[in-house]
Gaussian input, Z-matrix of N, CA and C with variables (Angstrom, degrees):
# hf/3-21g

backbone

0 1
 N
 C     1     B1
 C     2     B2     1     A1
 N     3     B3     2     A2     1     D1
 C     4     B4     3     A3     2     D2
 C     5     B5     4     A4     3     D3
 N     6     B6     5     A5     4     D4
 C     7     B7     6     A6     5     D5
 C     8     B8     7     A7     6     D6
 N     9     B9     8     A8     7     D7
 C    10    B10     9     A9     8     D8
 C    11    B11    10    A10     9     D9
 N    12    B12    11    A11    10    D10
 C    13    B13    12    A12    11    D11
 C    14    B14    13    A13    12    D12
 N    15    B15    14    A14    13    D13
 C    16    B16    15    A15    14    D14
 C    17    B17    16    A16    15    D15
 N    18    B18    17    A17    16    D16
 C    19    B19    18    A18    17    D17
 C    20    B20    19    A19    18    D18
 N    21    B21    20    A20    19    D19
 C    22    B22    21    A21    20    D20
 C    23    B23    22    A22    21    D21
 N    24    B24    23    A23    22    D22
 C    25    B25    24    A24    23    D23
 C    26    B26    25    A25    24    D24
 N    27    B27    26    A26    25    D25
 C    28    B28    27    A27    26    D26
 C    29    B29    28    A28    27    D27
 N    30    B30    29    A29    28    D28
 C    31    B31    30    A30    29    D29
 C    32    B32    31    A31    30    D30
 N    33    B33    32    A32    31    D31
 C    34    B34    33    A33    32    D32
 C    35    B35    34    A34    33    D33
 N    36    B36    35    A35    34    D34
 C    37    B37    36    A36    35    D35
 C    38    B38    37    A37    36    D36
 N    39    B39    38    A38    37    D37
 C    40    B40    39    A39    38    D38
 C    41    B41    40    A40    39    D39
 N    42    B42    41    A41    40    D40
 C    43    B43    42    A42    41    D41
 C    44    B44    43    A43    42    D42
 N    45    B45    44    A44    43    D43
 C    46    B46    45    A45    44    D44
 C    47    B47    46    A46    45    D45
 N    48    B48    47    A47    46    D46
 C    49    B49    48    A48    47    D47
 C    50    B50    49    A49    48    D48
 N    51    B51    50    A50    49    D49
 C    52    B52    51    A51    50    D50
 C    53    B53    52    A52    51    D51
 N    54    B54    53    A53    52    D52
 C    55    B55    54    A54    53    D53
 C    56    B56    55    A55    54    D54
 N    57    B57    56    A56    55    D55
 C    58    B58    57    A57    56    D56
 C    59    B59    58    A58    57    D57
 N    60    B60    59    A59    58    D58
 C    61    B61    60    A60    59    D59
 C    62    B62    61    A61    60    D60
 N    63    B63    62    A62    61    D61
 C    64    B64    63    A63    62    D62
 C    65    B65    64    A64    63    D63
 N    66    B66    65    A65    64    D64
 C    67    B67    66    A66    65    D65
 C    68    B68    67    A67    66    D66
 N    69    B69    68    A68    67    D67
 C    70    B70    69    A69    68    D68
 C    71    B71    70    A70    69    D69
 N    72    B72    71    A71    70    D70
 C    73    B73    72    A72    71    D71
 C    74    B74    73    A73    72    D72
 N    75    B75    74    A74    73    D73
 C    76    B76    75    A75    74    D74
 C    77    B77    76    A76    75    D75
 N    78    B78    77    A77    76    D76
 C    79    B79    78    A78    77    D77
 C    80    B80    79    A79    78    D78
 N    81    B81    80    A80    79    D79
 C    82    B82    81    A81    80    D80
 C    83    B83    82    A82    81    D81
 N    84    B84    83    A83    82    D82
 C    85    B85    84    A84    83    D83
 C    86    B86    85    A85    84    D84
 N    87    B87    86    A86    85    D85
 C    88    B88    87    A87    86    D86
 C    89    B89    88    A88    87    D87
 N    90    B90    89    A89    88    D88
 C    91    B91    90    A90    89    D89
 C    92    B92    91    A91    90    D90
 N    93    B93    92    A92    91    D91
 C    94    B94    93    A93    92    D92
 C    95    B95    94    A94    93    D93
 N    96    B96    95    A95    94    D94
 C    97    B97    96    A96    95    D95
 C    98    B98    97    A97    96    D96
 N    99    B99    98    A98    97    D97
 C   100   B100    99    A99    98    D98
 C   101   B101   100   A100    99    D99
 N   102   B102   101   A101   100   D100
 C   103   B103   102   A102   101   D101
 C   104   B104   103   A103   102   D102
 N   105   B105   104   A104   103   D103
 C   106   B106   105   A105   104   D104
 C   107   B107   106   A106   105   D105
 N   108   B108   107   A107   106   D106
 C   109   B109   108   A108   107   D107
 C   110   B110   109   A109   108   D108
 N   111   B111   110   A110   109   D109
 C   112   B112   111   A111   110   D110
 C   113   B113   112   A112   111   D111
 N   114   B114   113   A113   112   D112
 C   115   B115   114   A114   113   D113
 C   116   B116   115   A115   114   D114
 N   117   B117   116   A116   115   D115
 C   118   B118   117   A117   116   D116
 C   119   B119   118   A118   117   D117
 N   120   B120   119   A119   118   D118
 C   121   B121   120   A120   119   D119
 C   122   B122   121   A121   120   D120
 N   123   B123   122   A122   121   D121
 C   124   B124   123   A123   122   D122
 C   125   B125   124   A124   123   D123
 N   126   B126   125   A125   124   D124
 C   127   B127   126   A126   125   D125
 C   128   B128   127   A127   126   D126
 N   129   B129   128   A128   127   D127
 C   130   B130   129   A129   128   D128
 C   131   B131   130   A130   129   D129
 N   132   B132   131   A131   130   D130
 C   133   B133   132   A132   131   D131
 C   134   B134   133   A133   132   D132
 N   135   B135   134   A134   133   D133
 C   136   B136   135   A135   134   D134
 C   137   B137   136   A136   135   D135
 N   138   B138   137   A137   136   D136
 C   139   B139   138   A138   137   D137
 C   140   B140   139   A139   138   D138
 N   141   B141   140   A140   139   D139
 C   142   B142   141   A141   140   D140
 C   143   B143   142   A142   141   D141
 N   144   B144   143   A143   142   D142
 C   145   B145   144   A144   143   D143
 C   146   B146   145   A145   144   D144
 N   147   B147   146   A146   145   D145
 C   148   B148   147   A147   146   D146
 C   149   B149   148   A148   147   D147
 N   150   B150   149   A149   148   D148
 C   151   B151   150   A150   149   D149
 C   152   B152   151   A151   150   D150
 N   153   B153   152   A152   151   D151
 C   154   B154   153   A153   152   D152
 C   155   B155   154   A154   153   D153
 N   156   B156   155   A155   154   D154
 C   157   B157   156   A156   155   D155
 C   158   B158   157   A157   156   D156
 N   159   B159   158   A158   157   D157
 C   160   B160   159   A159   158   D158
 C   161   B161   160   A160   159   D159
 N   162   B162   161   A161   160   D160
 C   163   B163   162   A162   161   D161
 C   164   B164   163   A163   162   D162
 N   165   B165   164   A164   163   D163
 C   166   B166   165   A165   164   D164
 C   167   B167   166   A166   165   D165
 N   168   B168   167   A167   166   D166
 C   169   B169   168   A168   167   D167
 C   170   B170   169   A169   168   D168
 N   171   B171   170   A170   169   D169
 C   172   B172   171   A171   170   D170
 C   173   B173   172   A172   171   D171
 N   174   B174   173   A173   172   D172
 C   175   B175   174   A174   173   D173
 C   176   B176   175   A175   174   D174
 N   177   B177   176   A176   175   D175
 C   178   B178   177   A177   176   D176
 C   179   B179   178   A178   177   D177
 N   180   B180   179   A179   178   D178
 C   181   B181   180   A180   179   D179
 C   182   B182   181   A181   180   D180
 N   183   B183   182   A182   181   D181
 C   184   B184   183   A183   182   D182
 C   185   B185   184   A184   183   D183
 N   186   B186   185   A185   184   D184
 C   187   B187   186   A186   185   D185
 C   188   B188   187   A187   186   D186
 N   189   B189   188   A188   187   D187
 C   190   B190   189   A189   188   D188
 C   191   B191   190   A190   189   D189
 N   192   B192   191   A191   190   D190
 C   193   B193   192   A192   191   D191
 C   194   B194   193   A193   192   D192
 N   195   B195   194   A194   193   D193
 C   196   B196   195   A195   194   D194
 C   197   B197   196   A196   195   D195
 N   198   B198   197   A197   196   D196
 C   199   B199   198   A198   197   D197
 C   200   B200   199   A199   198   D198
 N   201   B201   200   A200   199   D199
 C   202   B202   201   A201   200   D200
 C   203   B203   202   A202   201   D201
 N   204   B204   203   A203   202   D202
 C   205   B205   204   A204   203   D203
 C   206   B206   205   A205   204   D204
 N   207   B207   206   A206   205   D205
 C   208   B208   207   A207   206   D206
 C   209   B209   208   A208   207   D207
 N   210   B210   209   A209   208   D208
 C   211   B211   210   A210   209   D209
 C   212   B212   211   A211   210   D210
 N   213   B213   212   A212   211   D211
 C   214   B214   213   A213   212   D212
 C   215   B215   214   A214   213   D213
 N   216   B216   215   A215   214   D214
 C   217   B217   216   A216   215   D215
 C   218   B218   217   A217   216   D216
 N   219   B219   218   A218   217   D217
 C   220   B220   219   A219   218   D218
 C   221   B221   220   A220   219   D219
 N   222   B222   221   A221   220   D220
 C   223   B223   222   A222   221   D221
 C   224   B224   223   A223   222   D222
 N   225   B225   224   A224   223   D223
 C   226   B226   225   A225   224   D224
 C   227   B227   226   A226   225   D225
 N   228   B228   227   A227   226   D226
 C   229   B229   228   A228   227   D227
 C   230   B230   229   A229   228   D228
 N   231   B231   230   A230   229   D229
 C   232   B232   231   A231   230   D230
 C   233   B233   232   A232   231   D231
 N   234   B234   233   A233   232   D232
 C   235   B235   234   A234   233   D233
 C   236   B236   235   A235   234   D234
 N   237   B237   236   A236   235   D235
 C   238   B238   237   A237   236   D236
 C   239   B239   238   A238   237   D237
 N   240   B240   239   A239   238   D238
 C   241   B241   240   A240   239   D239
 C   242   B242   241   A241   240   D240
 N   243   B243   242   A242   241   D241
 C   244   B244   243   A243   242   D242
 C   245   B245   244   A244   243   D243
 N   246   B246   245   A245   244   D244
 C   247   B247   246   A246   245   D245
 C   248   B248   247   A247   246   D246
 N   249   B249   248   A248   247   D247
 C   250   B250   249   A249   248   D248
 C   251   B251   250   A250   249   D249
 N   252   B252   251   A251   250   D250
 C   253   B253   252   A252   251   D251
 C   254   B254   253   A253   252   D252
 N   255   B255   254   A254   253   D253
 C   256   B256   255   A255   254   D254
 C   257   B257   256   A256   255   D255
 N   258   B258   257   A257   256   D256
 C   259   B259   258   A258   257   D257
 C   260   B260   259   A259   258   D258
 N   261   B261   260   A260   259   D259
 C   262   B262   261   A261   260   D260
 C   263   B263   262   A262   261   D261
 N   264   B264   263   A263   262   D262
 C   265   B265   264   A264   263   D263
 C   266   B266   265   A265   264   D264
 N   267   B267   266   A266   265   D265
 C   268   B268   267   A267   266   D266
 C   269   B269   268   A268   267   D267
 N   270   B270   269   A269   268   D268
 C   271   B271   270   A270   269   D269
 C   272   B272   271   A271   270   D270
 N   273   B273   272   A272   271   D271
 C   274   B274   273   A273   272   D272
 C   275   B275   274   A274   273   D273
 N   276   B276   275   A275   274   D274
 C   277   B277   276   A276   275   D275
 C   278   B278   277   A277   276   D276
 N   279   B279   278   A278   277   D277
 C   280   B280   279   A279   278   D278
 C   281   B281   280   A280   279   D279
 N   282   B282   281   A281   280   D280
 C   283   B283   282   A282   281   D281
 C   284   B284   283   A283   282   D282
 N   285   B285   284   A284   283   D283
 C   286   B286   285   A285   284   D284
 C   287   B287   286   A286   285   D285
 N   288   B288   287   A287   286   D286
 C   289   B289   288   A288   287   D287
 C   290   B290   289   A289   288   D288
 N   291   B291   290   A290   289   D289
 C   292   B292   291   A291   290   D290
 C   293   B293   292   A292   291   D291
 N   294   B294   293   A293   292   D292
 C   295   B295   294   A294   293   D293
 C   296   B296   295   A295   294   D294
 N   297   B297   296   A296   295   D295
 C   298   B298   297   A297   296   D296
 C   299   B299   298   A298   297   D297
 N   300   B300   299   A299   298   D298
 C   301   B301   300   A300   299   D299
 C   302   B302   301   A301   300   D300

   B1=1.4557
   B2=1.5193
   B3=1.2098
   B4=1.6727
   B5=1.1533
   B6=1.4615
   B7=1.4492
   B8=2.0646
   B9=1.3909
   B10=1.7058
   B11=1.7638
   B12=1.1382
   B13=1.4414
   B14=1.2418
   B15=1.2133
   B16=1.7644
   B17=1.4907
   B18=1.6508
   B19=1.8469
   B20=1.2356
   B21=1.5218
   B22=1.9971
   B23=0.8892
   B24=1.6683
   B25=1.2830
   B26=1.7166
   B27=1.3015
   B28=1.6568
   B29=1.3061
   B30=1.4801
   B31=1.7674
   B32=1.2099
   B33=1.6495
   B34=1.3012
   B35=1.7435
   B36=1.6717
   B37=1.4336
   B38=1.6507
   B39=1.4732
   B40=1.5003
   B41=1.7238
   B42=1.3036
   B43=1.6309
   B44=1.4462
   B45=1.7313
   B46=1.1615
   B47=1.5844
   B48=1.0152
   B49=1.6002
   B50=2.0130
   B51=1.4345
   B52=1.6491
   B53=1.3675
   B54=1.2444
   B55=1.7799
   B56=1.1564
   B57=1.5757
   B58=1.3392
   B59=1.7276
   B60=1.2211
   B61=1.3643
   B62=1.5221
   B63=1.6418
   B64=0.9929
   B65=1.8187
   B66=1.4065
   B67=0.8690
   B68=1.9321
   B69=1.7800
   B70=1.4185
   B71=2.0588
   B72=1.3909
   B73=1.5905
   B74=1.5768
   B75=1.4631
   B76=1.9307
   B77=1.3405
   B78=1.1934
   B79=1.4881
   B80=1.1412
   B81=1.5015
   B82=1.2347
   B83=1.6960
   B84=1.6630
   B85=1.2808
   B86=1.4175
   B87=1.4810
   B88=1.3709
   B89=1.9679
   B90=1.4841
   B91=1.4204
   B92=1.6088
   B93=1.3468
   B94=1.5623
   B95=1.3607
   B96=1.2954
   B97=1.6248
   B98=1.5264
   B99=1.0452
   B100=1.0745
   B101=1.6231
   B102=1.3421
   B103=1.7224
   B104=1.6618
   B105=1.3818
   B106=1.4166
   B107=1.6876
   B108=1.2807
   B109=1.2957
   B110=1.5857
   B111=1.5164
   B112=1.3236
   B113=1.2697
   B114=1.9539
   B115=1.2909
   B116=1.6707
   B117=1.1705
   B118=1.7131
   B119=1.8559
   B120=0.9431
   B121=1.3069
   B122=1.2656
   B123=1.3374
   B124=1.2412
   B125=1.7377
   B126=2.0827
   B127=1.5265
   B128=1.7027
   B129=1.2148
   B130=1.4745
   B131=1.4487
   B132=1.2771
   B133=0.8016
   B134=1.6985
   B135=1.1175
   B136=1.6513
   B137=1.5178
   B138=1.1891
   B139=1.6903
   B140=1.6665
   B141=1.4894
   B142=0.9431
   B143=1.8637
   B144=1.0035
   B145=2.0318
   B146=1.2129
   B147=1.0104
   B148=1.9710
   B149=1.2654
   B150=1.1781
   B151=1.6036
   B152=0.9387
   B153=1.6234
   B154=1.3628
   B155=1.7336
   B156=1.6767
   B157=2.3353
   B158=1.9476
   B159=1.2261
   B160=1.8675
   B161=1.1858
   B162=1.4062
   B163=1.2941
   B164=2.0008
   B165=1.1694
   B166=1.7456
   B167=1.7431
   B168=1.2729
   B169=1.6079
   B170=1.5798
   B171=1.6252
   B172=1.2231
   B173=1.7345
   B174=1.1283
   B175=1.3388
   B176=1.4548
   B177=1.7294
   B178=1.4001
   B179=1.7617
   B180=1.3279
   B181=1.5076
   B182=1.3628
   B183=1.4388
   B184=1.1806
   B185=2.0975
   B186=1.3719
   B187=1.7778
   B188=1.3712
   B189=1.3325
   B190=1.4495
   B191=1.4603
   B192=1.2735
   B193=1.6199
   B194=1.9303
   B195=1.2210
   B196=1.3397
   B197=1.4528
   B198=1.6273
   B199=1.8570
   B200=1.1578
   B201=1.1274
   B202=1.2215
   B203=1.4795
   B204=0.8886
   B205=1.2432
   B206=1.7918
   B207=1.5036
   B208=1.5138
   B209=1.5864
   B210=1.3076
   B211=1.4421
   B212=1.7293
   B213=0.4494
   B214=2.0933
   B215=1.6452
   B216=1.2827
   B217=1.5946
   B218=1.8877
   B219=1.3098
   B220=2.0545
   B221=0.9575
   B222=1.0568
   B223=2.0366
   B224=1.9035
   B225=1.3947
   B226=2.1000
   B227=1.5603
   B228=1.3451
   B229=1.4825
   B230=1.0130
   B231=1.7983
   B232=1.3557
   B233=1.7651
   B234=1.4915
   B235=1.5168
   B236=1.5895
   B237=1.2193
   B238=1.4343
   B239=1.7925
   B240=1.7242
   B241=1.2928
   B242=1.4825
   B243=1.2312
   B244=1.5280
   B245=1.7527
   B246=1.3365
   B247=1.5280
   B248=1.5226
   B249=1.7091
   B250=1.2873
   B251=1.4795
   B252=1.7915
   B253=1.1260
   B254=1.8567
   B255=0.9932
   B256=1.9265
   B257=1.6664
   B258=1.0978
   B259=1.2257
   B260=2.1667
   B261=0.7079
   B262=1.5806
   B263=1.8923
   B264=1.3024
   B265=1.3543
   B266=1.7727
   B267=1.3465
   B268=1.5198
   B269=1.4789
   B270=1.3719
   B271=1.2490
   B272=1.6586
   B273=1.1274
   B274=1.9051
   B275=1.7923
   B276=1.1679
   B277=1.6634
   B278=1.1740
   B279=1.3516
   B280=1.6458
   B281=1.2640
   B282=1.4557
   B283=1.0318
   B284=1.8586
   B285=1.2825
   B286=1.8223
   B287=1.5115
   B288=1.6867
   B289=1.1544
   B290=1.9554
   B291=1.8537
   B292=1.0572
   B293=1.7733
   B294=1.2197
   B295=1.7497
   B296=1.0852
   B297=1.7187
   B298=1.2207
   B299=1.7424
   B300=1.4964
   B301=1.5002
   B302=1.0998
   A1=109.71
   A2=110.00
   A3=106.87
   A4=106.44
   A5=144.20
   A6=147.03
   A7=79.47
   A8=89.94
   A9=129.73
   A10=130.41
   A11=110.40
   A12=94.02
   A13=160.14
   A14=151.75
   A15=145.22
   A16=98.23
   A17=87.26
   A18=99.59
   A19=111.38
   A20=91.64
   A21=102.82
   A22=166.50
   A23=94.12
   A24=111.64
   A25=112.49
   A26=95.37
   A27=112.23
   A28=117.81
   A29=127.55
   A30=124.01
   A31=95.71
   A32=101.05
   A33=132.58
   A34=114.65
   A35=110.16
   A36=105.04
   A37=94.70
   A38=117.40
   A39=118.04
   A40=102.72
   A41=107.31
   A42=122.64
   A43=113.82
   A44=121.27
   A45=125.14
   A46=101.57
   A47=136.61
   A48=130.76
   A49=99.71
   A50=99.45
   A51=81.71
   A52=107.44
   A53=127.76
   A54=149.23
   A55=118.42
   A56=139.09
   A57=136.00
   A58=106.07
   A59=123.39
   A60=93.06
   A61=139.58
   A62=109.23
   A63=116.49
   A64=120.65
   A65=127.47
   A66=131.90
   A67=126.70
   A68=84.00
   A69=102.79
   A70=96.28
   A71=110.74
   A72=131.39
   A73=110.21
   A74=94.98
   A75=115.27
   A76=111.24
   A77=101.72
   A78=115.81
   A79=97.57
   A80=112.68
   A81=126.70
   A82=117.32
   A83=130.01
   A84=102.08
   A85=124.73
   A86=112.75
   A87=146.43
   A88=76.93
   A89=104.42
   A90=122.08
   A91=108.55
   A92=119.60
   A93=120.32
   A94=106.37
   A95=126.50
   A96=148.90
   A97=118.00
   A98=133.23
   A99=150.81
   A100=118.50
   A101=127.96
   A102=108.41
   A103=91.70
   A104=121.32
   A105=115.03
   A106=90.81
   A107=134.83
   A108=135.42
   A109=116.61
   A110=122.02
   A111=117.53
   A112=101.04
   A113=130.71
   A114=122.03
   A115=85.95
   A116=93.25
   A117=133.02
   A118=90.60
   A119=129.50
   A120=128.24
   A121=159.38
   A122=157.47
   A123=156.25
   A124=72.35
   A125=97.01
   A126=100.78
   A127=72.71
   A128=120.46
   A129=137.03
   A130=115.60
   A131=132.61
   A132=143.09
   A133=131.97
   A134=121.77
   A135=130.52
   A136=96.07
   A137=125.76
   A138=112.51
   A139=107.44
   A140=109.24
   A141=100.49
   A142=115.17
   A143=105.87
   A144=121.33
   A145=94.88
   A146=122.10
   A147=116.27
   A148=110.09
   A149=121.18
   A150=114.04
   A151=116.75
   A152=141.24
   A153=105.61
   A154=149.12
   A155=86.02
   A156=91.91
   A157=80.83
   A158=118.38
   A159=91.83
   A160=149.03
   A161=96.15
   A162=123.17
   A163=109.91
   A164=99.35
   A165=97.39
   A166=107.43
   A167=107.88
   A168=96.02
   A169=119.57
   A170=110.21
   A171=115.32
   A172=116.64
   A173=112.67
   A174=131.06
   A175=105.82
   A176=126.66
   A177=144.34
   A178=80.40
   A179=119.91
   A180=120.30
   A181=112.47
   A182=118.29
   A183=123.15
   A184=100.68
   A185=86.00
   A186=85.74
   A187=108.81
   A188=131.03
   A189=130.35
   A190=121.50
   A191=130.89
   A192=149.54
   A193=92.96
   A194=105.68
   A195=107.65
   A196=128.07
   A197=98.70
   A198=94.99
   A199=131.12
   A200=139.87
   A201=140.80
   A202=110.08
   A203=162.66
   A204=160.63
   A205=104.73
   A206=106.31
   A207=102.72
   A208=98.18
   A209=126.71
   A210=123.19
   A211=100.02
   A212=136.70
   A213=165.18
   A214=130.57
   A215=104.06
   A216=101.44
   A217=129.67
   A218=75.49
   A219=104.54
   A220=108.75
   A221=97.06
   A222=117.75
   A223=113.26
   A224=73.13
   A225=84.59
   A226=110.39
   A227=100.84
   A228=113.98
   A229=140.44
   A230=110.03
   A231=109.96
   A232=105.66
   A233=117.68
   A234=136.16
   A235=110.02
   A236=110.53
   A237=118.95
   A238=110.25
   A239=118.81
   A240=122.76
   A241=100.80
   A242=116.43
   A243=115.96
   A244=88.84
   A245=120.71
   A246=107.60
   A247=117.92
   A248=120.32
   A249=129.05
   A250=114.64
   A251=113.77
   A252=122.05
   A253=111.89
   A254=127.86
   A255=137.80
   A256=96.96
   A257=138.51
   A258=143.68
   A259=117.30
   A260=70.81
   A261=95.10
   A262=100.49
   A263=95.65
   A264=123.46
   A265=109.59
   A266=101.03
   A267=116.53
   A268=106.47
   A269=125.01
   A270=138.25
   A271=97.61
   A272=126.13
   A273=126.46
   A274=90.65
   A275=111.23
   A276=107.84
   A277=111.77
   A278=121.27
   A279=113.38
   A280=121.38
   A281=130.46
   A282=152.31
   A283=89.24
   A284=118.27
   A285=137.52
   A286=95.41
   A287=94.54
   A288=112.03
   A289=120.18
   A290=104.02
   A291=114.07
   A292=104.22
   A293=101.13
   A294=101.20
   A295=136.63
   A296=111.96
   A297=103.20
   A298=108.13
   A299=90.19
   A300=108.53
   A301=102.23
   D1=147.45
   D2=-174.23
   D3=-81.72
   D4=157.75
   D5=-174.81
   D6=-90.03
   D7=147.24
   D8=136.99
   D9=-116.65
   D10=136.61
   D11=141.67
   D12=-39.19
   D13=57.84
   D14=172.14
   D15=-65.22
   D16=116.52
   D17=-176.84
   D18=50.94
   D19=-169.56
   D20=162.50
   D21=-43.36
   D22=-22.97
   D23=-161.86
   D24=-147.95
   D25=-22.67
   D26=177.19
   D27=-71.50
   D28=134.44
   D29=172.44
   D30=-137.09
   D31=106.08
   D32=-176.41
   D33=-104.56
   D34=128.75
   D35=-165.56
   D36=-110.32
   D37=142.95
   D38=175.64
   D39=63.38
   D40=166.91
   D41=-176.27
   D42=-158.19
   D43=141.17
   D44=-157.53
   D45=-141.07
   D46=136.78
   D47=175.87
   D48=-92.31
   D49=114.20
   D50=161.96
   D51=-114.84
   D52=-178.40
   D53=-171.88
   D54=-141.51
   D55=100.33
   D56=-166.85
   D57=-67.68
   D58=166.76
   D59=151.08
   D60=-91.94
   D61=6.38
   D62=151.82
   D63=-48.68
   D64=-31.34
   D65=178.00
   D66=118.99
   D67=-10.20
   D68=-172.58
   D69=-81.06
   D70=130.75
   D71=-177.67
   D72=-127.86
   D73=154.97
   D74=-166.38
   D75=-169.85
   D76=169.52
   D77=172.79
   D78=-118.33
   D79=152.73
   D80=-177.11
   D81=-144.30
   D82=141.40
   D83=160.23
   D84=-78.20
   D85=164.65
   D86=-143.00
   D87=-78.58
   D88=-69.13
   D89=178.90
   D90=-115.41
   D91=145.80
   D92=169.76
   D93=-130.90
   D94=-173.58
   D95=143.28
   D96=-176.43
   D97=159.24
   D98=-146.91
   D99=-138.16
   D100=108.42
   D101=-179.90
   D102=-87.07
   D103=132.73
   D104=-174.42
   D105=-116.73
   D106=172.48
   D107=164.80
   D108=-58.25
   D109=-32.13
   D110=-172.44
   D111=-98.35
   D112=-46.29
   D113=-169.12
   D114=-139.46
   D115=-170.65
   D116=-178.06
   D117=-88.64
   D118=130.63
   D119=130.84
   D120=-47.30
   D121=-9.89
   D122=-38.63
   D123=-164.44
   D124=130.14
   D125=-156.18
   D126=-136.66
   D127=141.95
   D128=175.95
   D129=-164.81
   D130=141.96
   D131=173.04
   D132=-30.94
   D133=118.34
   D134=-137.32
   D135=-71.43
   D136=-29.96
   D137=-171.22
   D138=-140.66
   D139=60.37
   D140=-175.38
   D141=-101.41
   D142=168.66
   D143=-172.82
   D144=-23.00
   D145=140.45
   D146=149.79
   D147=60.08
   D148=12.90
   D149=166.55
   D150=-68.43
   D151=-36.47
   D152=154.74
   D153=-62.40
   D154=-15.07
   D155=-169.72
   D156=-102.08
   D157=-5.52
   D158=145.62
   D159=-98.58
   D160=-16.91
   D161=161.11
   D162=-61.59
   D163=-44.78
   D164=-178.75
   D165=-65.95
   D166=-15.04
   D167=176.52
   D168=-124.34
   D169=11.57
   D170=167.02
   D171=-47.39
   D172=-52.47
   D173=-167.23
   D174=104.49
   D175=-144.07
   D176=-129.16
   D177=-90.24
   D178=115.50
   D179=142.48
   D180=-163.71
   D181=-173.92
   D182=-164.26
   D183=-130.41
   D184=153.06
   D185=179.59
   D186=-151.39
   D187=135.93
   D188=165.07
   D189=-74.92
   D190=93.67
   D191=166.91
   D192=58.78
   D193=52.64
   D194=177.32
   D195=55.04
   D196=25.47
   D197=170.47
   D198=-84.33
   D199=-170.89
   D200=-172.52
   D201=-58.64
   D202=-18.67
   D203=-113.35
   D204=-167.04
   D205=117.47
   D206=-177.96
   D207=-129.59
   D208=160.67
   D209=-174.75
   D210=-124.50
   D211=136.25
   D212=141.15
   D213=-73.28
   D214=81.45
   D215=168.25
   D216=-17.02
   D217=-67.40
   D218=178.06
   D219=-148.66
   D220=146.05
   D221=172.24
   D222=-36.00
   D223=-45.07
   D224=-169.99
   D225=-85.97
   D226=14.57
   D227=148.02
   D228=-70.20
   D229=-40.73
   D230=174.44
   D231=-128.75
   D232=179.90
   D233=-177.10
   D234=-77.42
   D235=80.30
   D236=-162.03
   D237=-53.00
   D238=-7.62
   D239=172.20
   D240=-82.32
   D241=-46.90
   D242=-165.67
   D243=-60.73
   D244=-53.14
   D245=-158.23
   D246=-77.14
   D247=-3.69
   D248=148.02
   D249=-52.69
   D250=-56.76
   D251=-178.03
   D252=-54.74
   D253=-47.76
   D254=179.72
   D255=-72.20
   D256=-33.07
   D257=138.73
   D258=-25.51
   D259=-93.33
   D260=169.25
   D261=-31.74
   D262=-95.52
   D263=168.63
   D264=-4.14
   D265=-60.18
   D266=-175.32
   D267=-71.57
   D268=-63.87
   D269=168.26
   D270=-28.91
   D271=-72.30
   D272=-175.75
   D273=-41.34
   D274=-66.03
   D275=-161.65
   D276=-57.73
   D277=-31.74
   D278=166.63
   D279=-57.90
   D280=-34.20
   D281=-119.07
   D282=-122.48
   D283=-47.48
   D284=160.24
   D285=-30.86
   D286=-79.66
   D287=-148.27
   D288=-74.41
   D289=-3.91
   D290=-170.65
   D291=-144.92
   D292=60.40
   D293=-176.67
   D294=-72.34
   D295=-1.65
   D296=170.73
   D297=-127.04
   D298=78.19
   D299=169.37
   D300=-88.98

């Protein structure tokens, strides 16, 4: 997928419209990450397959109460296959939960 921009700072691959059922709707990328000054960004889908037994072998990162969004010091922090794989992973669950992209 070709990268775009979201905002400033975001490089977001592919795009998906979701709809809460509250009623609140967006676009979103497919995949994102972020180089931020303190960490890496790396934005994926909040409850996706195996997020936890990939998460146990990512290695060194940080996450807020398991949402979508995990941050990364450096690359050589974590198992750059596993984080293709949670990549991936998320992308399918969007993809579940939003099939007629």
């Amino acid at each position: 997928l070709e990268p775009k921009m979201w905002g400033p700072s975001i490089i977001g691959f592919g795009t998906y419209h979701y709809q809460y059922d509250s009623g609140h709707e967006g676009d979103m990328p497919l995949a994102a990450f972020s180089p931020r000054k303190d960490a890496i960004s790396i934005y994926l889908c909040s409850g996706f397959k195996r997020r936890t037994e990939l998460s146990a072998k990512l290695g060194k990162y940080k996450d807020k109460d398991g949402r979508g969004c995990i941050y990364i010091k450096k690359l050589d922090d974590v198992n750059m296959d596993v984080l293709k794989e949670m990549y991936v992973a998320s992308i399918e669950q969007v993809k579940q939960e939003y099939p007629n992209q």
